[in-house]
DSSP file (Angstrom, degrees, kcal/mol; ACC not computed):
  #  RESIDUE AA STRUCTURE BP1 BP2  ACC     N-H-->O    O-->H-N    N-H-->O    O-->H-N    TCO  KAPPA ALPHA  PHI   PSI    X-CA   Y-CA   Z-CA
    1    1 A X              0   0    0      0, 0.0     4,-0.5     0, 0.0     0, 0.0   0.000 360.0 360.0 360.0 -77.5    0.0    0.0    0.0
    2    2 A X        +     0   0    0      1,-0.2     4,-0.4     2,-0.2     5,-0.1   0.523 360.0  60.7 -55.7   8.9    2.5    2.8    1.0
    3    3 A X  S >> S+     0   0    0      2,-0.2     3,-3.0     3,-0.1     4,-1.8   0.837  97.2  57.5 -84.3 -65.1    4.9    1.5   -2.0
    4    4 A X  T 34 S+     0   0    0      1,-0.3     4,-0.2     2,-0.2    -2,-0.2   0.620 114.3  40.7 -50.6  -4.3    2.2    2.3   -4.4
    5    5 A X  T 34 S+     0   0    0     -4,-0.5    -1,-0.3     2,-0.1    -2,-0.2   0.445 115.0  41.2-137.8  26.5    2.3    5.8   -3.1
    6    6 A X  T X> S+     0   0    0     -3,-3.0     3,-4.4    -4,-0.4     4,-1.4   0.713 103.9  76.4 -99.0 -50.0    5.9    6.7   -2.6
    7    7 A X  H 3X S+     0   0    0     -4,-1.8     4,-1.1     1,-0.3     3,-0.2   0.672 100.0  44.7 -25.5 -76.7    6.9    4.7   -6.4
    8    8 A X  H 3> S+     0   0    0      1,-0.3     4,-1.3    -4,-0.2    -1,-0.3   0.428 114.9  40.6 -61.6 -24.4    5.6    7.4   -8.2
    9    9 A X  H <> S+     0   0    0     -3,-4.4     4,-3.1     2,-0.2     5,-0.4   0.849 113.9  56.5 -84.6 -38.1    7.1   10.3   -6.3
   10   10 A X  H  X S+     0   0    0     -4,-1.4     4,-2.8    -3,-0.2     5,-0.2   0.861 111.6  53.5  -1.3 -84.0   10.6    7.9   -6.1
   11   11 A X  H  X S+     0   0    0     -4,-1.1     4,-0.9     1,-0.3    -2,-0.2   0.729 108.1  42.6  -5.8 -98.0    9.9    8.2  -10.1
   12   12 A X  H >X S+     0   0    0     -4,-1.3     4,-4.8     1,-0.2     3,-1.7   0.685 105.7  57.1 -19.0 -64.3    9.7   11.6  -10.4
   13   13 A X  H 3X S+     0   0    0     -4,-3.1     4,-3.6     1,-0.3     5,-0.4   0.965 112.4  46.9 -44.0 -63.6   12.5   12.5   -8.4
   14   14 A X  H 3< S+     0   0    0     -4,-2.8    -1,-0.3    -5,-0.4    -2,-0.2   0.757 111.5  51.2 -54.2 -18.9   14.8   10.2  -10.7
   15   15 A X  H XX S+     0   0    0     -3,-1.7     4,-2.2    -4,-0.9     3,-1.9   0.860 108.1  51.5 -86.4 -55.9   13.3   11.6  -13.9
   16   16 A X  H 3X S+     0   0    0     -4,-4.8     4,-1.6     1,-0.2    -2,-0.2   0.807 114.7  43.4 -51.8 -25.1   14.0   15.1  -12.8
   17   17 A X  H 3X S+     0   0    0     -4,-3.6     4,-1.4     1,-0.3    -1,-0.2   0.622 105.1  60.0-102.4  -7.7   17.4   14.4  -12.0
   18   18 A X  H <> S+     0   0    0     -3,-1.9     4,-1.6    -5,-0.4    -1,-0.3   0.826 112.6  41.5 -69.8 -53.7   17.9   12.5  -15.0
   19   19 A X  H  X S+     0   0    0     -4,-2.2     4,-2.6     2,-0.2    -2,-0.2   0.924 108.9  54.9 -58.7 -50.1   16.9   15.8  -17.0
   20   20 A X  H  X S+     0   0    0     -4,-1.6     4,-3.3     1,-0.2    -2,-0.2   0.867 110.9  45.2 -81.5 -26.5   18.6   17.7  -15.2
   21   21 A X  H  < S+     0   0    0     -4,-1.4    20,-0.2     2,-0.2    -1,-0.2   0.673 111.1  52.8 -85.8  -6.7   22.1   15.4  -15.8
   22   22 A X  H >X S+     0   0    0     -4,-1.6     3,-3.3     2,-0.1     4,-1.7   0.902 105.0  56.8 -45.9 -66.1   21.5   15.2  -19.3
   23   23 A X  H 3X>S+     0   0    0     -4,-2.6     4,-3.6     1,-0.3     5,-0.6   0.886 112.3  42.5 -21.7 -72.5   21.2   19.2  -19.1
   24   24 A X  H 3<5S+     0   0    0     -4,-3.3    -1,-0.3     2,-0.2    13,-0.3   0.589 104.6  60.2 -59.2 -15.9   24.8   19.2  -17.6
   25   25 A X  H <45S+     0   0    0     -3,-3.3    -2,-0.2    12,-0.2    -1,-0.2   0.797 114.5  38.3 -99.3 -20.3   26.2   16.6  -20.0
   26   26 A X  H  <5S+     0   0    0     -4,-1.7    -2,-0.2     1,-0.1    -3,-0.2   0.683 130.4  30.4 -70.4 -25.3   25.2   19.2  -23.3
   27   27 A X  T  <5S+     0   0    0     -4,-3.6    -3,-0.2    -5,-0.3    -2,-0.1   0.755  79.4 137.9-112.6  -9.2   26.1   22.2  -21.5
   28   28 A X      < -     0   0    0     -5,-0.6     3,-0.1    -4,-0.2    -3,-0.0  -0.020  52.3-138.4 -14.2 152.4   29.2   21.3  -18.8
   29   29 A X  S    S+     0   0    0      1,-0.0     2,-0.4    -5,-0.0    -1,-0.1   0.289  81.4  33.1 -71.6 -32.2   31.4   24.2  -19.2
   30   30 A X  S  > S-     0   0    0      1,-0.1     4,-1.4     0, 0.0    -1,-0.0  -0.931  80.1-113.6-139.5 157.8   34.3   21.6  -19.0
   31   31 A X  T  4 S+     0   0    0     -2,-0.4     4,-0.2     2,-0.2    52,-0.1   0.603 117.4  53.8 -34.2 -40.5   35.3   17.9  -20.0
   32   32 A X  T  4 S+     0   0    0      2,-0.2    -1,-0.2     1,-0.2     4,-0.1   0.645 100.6  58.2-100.0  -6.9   35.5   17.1  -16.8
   33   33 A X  T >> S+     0   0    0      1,-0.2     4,-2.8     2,-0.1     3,-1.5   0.946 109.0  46.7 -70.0 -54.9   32.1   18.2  -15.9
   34   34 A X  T 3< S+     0   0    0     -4,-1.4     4,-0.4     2,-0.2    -2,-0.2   0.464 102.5  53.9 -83.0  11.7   30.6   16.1  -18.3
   35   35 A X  T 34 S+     0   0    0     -4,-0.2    -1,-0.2     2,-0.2    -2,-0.1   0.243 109.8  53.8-113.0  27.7   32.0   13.0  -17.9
   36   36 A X  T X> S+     0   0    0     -3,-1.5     4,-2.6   -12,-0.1     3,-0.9   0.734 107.6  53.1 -95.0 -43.3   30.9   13.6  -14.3
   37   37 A X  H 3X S+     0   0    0     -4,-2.8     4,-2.7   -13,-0.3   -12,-0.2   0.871 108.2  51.7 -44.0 -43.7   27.2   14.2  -15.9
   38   38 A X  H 3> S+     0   0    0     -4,-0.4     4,-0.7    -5,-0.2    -1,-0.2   0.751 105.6  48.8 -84.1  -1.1   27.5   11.0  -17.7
   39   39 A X  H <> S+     0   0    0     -3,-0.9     4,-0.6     2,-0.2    -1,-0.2   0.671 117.4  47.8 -97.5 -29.0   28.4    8.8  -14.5
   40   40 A X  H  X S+     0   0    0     -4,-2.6     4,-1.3     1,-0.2    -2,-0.2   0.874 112.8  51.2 -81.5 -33.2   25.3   10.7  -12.9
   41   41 A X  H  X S+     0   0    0     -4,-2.7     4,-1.3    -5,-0.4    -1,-0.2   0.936 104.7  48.5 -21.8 -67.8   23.4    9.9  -15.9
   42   42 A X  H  < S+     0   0    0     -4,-0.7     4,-0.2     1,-0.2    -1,-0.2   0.463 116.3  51.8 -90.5  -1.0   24.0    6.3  -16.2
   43   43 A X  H  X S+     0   0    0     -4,-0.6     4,-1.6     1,-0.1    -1,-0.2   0.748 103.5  57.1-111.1  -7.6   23.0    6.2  -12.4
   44   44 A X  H  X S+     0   0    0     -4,-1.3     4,-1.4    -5,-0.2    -2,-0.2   0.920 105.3  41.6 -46.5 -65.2   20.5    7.7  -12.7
   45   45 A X  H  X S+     0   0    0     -4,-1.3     4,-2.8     1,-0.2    -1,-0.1   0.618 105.8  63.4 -74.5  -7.5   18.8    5.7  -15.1
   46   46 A X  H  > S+     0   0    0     -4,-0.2     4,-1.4     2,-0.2    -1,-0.2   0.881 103.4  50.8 -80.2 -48.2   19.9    2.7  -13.3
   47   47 A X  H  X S+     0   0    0     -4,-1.6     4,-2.3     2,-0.2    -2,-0.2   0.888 115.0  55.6 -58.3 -20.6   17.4    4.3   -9.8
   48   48 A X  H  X S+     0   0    0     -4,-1.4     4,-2.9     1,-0.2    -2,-0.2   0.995 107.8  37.5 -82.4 -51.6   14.8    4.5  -12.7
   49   49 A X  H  X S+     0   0    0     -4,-2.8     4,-1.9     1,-0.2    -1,-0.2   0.719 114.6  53.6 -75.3  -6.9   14.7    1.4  -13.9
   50   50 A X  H  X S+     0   0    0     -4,-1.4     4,-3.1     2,-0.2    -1,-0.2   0.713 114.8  46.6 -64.0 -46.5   15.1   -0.3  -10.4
   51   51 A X  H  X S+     0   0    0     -4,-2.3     4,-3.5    -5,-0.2     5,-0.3   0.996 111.1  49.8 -70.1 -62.5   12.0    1.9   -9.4
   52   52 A X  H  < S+     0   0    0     -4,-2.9    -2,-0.2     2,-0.2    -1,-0.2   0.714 110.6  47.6  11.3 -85.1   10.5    0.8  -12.5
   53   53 A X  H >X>S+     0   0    0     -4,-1.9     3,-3.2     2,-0.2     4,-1.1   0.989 113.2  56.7 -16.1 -85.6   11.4   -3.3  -11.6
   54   54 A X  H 3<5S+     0   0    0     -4,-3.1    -2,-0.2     1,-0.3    -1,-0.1   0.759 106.9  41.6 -29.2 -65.5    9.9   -2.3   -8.3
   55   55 A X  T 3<5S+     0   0    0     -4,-3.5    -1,-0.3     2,-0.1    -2,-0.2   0.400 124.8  35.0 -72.6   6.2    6.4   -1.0   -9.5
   56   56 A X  T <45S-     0   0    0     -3,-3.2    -2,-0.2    -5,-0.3    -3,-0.2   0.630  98.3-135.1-119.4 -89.4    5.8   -3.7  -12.0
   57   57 A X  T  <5 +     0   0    0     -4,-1.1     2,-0.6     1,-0.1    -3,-0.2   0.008  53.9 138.8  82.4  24.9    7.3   -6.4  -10.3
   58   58 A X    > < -     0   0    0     -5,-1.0     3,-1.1    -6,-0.2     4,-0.4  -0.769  48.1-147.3-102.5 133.8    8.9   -7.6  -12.8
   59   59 A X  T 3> S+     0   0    0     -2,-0.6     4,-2.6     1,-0.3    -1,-0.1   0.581  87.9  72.1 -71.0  -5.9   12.6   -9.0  -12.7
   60   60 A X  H 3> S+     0   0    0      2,-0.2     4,-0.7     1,-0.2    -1,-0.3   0.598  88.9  65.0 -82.8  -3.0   13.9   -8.1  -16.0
   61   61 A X  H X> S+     0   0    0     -3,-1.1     4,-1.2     2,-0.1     3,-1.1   0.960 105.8  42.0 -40.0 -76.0   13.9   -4.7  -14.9
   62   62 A X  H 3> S+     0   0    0     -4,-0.4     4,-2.1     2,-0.3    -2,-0.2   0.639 112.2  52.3 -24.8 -53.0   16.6   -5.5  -12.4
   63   63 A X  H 3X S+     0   0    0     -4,-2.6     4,-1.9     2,-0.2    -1,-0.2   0.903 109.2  49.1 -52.8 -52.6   18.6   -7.8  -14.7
   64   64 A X  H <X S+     0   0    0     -3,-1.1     4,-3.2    -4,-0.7    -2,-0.3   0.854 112.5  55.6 -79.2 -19.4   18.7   -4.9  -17.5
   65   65 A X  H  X S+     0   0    0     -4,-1.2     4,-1.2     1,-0.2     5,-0.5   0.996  99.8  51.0 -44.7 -70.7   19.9   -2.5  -14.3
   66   66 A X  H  X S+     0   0    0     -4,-2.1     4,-2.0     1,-0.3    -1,-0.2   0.912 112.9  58.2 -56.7 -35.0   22.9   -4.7  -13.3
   67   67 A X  H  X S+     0   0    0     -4,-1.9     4,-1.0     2,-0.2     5,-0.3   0.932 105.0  43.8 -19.3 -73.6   23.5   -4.1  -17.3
   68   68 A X  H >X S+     0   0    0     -4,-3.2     4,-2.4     1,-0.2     3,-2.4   0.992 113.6  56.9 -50.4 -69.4   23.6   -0.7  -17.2
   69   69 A X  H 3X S+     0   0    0     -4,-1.2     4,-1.3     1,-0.3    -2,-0.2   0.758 112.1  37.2  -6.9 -54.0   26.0   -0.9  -13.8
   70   70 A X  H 3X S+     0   0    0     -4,-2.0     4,-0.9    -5,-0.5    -1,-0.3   0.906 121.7  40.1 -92.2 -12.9   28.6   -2.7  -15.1
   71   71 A X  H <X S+     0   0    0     -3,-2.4     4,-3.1    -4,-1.0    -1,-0.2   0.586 119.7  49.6-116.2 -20.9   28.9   -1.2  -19.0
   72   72 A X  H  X>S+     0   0    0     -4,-2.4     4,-2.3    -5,-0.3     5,-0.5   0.890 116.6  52.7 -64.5 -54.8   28.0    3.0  -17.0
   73   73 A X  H >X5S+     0   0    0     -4,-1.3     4,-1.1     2,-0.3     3,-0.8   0.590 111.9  37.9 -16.1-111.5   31.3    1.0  -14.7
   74   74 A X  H 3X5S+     0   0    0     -4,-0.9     4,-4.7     2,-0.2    -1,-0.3   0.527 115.7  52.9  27.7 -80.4   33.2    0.5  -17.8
   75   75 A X  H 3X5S+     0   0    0     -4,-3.1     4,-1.6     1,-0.2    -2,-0.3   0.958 110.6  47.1 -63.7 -65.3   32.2    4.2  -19.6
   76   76 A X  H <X5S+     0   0    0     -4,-2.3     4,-3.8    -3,-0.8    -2,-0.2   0.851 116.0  49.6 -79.3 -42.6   33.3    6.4  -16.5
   77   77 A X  H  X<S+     0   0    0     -4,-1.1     4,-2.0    -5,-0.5    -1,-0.3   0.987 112.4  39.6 -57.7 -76.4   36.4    4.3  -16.5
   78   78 A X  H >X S+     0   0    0     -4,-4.7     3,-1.6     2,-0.2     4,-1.2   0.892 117.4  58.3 -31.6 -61.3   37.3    4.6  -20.0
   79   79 A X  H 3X S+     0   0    0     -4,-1.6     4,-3.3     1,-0.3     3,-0.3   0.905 104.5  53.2 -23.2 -69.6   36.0    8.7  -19.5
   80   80 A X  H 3X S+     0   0    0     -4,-3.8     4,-1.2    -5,-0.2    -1,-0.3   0.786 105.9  49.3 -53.3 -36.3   38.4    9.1  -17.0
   81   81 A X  H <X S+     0   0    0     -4,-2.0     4,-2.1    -3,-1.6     6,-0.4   0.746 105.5  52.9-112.7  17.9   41.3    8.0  -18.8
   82   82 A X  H  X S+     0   0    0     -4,-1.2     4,-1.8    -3,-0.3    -2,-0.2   0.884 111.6  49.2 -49.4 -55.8   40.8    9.8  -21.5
   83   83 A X  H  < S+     0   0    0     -4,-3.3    -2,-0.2     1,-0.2    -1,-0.1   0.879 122.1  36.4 -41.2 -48.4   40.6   13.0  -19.1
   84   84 A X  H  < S+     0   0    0     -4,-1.2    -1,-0.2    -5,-0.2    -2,-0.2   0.956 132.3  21.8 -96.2 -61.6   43.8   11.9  -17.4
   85   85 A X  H  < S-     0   0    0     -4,-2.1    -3,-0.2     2,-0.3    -2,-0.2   0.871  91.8-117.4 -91.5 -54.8   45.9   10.5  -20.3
   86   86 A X  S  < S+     0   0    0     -4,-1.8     2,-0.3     1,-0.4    -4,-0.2   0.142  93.9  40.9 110.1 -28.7   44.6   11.8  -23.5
   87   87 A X  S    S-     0   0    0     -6,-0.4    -1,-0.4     1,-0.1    -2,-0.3  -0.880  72.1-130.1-147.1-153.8   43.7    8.4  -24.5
   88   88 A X  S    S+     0   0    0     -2,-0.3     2,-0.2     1,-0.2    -1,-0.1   0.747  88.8  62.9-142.0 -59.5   42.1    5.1  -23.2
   89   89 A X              0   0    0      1,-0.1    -1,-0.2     0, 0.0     0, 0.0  -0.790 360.0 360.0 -91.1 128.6   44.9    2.3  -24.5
   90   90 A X              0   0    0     -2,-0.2    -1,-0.1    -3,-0.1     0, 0.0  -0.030 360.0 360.0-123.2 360.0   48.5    2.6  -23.0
């Protein structure tokens, strides 16, 4: 009962912030801004679809989360050592 009526503010909350870190990965001022936008992005979307999972019940929500996780994992990594290095491969 109270699940069915927090999800939906959850929701929200995760969309706006979702917008608002999209927002920041097109306008960042810096490099380093946006590949901070894109790690808040991809965890973003990761609370969404969890919430998502949650309100359906369904587990393939959850599965395509732990997806996102490990490949957002992966992109900040790579991101970073582009920032650092100047490229990704040694």
């Amino acid at each position: 009962m109270i699940t069915a009526m927090v999800l939906p503010w959850v929701g929200a909350a995760f969309a706006l912030a979702f917008v608002l870190s999209f927002y920041r990965l097109l306008r960042g001022p810096a490099l380093v801004d946006r590949v901070l936008a894109l790690d808040t992005l991809y965890v973003n979307a990761l609370a969404l679809l969890i919430v998502v999972g949650i309100a359906l019940g369904d587990a393939v929500y959850f599965e395509a989360a732990l997806l996102i996780a490990v490949f957002g994992f992966v992109g900040t990594v790579a991101a970073a050592r582009y920032v650092d290095r100047g490229s990704i491969v040694e």
